[in-house]
N, C-alpha and C positions, 0 to 999 in steps of 0.2 A: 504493500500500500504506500509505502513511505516513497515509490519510484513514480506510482500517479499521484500523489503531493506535489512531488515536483514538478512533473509535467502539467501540472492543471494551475502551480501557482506561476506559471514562467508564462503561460499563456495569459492568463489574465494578467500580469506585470506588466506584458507589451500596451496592454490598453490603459493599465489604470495604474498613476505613477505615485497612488498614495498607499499601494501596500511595499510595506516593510518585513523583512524577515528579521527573526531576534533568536538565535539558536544557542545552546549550552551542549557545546562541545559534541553535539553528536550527530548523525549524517550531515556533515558539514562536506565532507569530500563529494558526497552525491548531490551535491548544491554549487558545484565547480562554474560551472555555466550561469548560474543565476550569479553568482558573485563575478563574473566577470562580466556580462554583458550588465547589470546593475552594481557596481562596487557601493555605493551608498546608499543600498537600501537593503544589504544583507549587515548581519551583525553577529560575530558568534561573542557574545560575552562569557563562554566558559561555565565550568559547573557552578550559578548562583541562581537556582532557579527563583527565589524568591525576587532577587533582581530583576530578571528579565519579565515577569509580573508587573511590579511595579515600570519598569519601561514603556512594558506596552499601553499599560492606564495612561504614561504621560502623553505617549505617541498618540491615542486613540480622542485626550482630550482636545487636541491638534488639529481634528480631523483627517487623520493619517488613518487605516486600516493594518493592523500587526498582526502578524501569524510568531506563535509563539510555540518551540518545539522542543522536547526533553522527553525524557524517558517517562512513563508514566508516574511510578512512586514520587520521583521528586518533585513533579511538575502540579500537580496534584493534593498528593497525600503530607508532602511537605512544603507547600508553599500556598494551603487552605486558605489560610489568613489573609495574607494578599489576592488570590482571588476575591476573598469573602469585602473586603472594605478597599482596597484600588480601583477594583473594576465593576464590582457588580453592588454596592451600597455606592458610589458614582456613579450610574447607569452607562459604563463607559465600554464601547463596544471592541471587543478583541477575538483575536482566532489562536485558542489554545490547543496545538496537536500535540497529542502523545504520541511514544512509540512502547512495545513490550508491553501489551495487553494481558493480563490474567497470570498464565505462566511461559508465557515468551521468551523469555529470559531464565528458560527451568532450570538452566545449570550453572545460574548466579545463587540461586533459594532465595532467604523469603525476603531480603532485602531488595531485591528485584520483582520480585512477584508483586501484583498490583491487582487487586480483585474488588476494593471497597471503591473506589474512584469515584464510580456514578451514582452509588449510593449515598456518602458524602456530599458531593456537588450536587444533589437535585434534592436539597435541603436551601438551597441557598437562591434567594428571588432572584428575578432578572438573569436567567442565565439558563441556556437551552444543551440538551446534551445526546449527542448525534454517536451513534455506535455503528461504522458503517462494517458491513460483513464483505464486501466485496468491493471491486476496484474500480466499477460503474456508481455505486452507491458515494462512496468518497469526492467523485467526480460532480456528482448530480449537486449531492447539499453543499462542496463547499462554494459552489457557483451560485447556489440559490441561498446561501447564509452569511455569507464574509463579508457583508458590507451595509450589515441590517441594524445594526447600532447597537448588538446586542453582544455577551461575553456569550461564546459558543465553542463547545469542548467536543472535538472526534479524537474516538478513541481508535486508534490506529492497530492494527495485527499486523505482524509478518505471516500470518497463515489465513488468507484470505479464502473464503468459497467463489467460485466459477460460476455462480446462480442466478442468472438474467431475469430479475425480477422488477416491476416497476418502482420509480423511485418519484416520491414526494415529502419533501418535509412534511413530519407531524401527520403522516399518515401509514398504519400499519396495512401491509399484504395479507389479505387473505389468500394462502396457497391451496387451501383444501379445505371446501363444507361441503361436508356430507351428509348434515343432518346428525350427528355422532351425539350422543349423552357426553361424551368427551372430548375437551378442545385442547391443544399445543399450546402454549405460548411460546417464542422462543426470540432470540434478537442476538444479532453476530455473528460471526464465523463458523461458530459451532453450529449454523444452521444444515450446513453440508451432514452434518452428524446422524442432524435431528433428521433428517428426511430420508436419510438411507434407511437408520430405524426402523422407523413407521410407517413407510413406503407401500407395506401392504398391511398396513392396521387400521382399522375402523376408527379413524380419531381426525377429528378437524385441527389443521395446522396454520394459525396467524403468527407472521414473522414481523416484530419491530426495528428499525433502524435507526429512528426518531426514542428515545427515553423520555425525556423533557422536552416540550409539551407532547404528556402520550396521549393515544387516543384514544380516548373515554367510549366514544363514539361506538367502534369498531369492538371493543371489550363489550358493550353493554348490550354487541349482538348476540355475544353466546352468553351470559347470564344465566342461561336455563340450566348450561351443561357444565358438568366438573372442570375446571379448569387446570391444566396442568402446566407450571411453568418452571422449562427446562434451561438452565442459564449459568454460565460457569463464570458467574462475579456476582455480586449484589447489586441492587439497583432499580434492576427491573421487573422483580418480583415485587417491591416495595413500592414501584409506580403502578403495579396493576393492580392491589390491594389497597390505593387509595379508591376506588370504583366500588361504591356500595354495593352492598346484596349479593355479593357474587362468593361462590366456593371453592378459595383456590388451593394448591397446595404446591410445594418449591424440589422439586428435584436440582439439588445446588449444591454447594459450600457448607462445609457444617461448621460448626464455631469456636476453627483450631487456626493453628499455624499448619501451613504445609513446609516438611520439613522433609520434601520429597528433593530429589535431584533428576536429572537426566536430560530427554527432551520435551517439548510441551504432549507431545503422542504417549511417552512414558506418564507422564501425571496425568495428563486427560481420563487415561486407565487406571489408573490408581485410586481416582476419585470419582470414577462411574459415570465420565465422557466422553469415552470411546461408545463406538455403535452399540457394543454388547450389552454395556451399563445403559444406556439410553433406553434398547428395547426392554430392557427386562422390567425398565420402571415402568415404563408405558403399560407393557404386557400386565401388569402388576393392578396399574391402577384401572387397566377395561375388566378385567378377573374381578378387582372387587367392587367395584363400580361406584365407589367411593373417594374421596382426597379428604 
């Protein structure tokens, strides 16, 4: 995803000479081309993510547009604060991208690992949070978001799905109704997962991209049926759970440290997000037709 960032922010740079890049030391080398064909309006300041925060509030109050990029944990998880009162208690519009989504970085552990991210930030007003699964989806919103006056956080993978689905902000894909007592929820990369899965299971699957502002709308079509939401971070079980009257229940995260190493396919498996773990929950919850 991190290669169409580039390409999607180099294009729209040619037209619009008020975004700025603010980056903390990391794919800087694959941003070669942006820093040469723009020398001042790329900026790597190095590992201070809380810096480059505050930057970007000052660049945004400006009327400049700044795309801000760091690894998830620290961009994020440690620099909450300045998100929370620079950018979004000043209603001041920025494009915060991560990279190392969930366990991306599985052979750092859990200081790299980043899974609370959108659960955290979609606490916080004025501030919308985009989880794009694919490399159309990243393209679509950050073209229809980067310049909307609002602080907006995608959450970047290196293991993106191939899944040619339509893209609209703030509005979730129905991929499959069937009429099922049983509905998917699911949002991310891990959607490739989810649908090998379930692929021949009796179960309706809606896929989100959009977290903040989710669609109420689209959730309040299955209300009747169990709802099952399968999601390997926090966040978006929490945005479907604001939606009254509904019955849902979280095939996710349980409430540890992963203290796992390997690749993100080795912990995927180890925490019940490889296909196996995915069906057997699914299987689990049409069996008792309950959540």
């Amino acid at each position: 995803m991190r290669k169409q960032f580039r390409d999607t922010v180099m294009d729209l740079a040619k037209k619009d000479d008020r975004i700025i890049l603010l980056f903390a030391d990391i794919s800087v080398y694959l941003f070669n081309d942006f820093k040469t064909k723009f020398p001042n309006r790329f900026y790597n300041l190095g590992i201070c993510e809380n810096t480059l925060i505050s930057v970007a509030a000052g660049l945004s109050s400006q009327n400049f547009y700044p795309f801000v990029h760091s690894i998830a944990p620290f961009i994020t998880e440690r620099s909450f604060e300045q998100i929370k009162l620079d950018l979004c208690y000043n209603q001041f519009g920025a494009n915060i991208l991560s990279c190392g989504a969930s366990f991306d970085y599985a052979w750092d552990g859990a200081s790299h690992n980043c899974y609370t991210d959108l659960a955290i930030l979609r606490l916080l007003p004025n501030i919308e949070l985009i989880q794009p699964g694919s490399r159309k989806e990243l393209d679509v919103l950050i073209r229809s978001q980067y310049n909307n006056g609002k602080t907006t956080y995608f959450r970047l993978s290196d293991y993106p799905h191939d899944i040619d689905i339509p893209v609209e902000f703030g509005k979730a894909v129905i991929l499959k109704d069937i009429g099922s007592k049983v509905t998917v929820m699911t949002a991310g990369p891990i959607l490739a997962n989810v649908m090998e899965a379930s692929k021949d299971l009796g179960v309706n699957l809606v896929y989100f991209h959009t977290i903040k502002p989710i669609d109420k709308d689209t959730i309040n079509k299955f209300k009747n049926t169990k709802i099952l939401v399968i999601h390997d971070a926090f966040g978006l079980y929490e945005a479907i759970c604001s939606v009254p009257n509904i019955s849902v229940s979280y095939h996710g995260l349980r409430d540890e440290f992963s203290g796992y190493y390997g690749t993100v396919h080795d912990i995927r498996k180890k925490v019940g997000f490889d296909v196996e773990g995915i069906r057997n929950c699914v299987i689990g919850i049409i069996k008792s037709n309950r959540i």
